[in-house]
N, C-alpha and C positions, 0 to 999 in steps of 0.2 A: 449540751454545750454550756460553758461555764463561761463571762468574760466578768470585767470587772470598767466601771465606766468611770472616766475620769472626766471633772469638769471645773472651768476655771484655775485650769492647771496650764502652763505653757506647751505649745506644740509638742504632739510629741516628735520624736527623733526615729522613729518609724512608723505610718499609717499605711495596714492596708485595708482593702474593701470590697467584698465577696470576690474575691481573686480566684479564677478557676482556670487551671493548665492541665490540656487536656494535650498526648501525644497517641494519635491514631484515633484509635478506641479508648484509649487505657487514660481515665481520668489519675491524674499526679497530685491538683491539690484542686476543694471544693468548696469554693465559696468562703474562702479562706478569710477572715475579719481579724486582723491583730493593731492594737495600740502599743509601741513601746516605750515608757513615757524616755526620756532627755536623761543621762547621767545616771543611769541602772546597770547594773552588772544584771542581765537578762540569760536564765540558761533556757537554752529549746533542747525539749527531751522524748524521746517517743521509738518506738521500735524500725527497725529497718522497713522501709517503704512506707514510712509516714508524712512524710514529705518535706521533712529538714534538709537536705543538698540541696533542692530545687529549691525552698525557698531563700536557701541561702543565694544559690541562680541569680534568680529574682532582684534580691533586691543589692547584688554588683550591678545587675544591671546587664547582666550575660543572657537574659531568657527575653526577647521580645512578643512572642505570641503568648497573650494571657488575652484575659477576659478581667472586667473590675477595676478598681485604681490601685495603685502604690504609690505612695510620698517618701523620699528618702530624706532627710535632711531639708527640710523644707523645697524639694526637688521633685517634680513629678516624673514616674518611667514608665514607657520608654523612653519620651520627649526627651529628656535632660539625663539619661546616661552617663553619659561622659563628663558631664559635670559632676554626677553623685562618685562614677570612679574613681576622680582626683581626690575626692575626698575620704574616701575608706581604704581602712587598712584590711585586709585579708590574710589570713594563714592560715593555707588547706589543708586537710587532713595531708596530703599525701605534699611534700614541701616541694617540690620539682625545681630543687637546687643541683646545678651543674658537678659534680663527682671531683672533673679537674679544672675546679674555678676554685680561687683561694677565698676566704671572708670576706677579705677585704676589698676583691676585686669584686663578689656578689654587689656589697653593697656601696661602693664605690658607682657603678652602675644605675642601679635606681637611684644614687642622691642626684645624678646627672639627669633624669628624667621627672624626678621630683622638684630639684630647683634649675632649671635650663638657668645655662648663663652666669649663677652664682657659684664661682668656686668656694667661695671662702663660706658659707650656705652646707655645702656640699660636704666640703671638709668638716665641719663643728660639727653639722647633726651625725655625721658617721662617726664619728667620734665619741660623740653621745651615746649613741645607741650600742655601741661594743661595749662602751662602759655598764651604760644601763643591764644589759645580759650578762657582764662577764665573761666578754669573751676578748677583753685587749689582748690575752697574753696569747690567741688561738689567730688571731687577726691574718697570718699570712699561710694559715693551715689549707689546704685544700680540701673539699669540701666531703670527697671521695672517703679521707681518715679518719672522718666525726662519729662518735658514737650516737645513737638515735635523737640523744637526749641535746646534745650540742646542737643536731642538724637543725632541729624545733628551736632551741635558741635564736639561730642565726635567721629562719622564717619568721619570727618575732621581730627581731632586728628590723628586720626589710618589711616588715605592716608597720613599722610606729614612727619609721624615718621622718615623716612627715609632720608627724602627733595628730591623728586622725580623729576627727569626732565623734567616728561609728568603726566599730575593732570587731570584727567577725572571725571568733574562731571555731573551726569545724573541727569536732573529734581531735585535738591538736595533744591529748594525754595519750592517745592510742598505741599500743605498743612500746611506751614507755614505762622504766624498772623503779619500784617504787621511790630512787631517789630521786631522780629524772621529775617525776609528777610531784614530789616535795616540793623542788625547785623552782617549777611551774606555779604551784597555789602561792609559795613567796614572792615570787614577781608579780602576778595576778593582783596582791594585796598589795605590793610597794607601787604598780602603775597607778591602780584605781586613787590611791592617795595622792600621787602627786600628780593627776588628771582629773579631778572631784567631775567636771561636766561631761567629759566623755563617755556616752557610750558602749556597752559591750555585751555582745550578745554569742554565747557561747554556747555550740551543741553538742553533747556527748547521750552515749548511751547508758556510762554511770548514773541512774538516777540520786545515789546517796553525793557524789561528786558535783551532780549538779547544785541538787539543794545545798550543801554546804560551802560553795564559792558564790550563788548567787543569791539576789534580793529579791527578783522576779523571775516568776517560773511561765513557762509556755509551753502545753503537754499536747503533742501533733499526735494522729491516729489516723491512716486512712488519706494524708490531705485533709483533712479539716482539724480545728480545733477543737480540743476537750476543755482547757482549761488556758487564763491569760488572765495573770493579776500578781498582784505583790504575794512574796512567799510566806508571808505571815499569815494570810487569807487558808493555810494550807499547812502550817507547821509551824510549831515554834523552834525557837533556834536549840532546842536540847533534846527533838526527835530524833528517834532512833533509828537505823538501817531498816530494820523490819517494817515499822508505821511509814517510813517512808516509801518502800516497795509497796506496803498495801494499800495506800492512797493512791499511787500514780496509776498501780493494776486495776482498780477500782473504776478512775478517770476513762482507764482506755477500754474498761470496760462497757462501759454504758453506753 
């Protein structure tokens, strides 16, 4: 196991500590230790049943049976749940937007449960946020007519209404056509600019996708960590596909 310790650094924006999710028999994640420091574009990468969804679980706030601590945002879970949910933005692999709900009505919806009471609140940030994705001209489309790549737009939409200080996205390139994921890494780049403190912790199975959008890497195996530190510690930024598959197979090797 690899970490990397940070000290005299500000909180970070995720701590967890020896975290172990155990369903049955069947241990999920094991004694799980991660630091993620505040304002990182953070990728988690690791093969299927390493325990990226769960941990991503975790720390919405959706898993209450663990073992260990978790701090979200200065937040401890389970205790304070609901507090850390108001505060993160999510978009899940799989977007579970309604087919015949139009844009605007999606996110018309959550601005009303994001800002109770504030219309004018409500109106700007959806306004914003169509803008921000590009999708004013798509606003009144229903949701059922989007190509995959629009539908992941409009799930982006509905995680940032708020401007979240912690942006979880799961596998959200998956099944998207190489312009689609173009499109993707352009926003990626124009948020993280114009949200420098925020947060974002992003899991795909791309290893080369992951290293070349994030600045910190987290490489899961099993539920436990192999690896947790800045991407430098691990590549510079003009490694190639290949040295980057044979370091991370390496990681999950050992």
């Amino acid at each position: 196991m690899h970490a990397v310790e940070y000290q005299d650094e500000p909180a970070p924006a995720v701590r967890m500590r020896n975290v172990t999710v155990r369903v049955r028999a069947t241990m999920i994640l094991t004694d799980l230790t991660l630091d993620i420091p505040a304002g990182v574009v953070a990728g988690l990468v690791g093969p299927n049943g390493s325990g990226k969804t769960t941990t991503f679980r975790l720390l919405a706030g959706l898993i209450g049976a663990f073992t260990g601590t978790i701090n979200v945002l200065g937040c401890s879970l389970p205790a304070q749940s609901e507090r850390v949910r108001a505060m993160l933005g999510v978009v899940p692999e799989r977007d579970g937007l309604y087919d015949d709900m139009r844009v605007i009505d999606i996110l018309d919806h959550w601005a009303r449960l994001r800002f109770p009471g504030n219309r004018q609140m409500q109106q700007d940030r959806t306004e914003a946020v169509l803008r921000h994705v590009r999708l004013l001209d798509r606003r009144n489309d229903r949701c059922g007519t989007l190509s995959a790549g629009l539908r992941r737009r409009v799930a982006i939409a509905r995680a940032i209404l708020h401007e979240p200080p912690l942006l979880l996205l799961d596998e959200v390139t998956n099944g998207l056509d190489i312009f689609s994921r173009q499109a993707f890494y352009e926003w990626l780049a124009t948020y993280k600019l114009q949200h420098p403190d925020s947060t974002i912790l992003f899991a795909s199975h791309n290893t080369a996708e992951i290293v070349r959008l994030c600045n910190f890497l987290i490489v899961l195996r099993d539920g436990q960590q192999r690896f947790c530190g800045p991407r430098a510690a691990l590549f510079d930024e003009h490694a190639d596909p290949d040295e980057i598959d044979r370091t991370v197979m390496r990681l999950l090797s050992a």
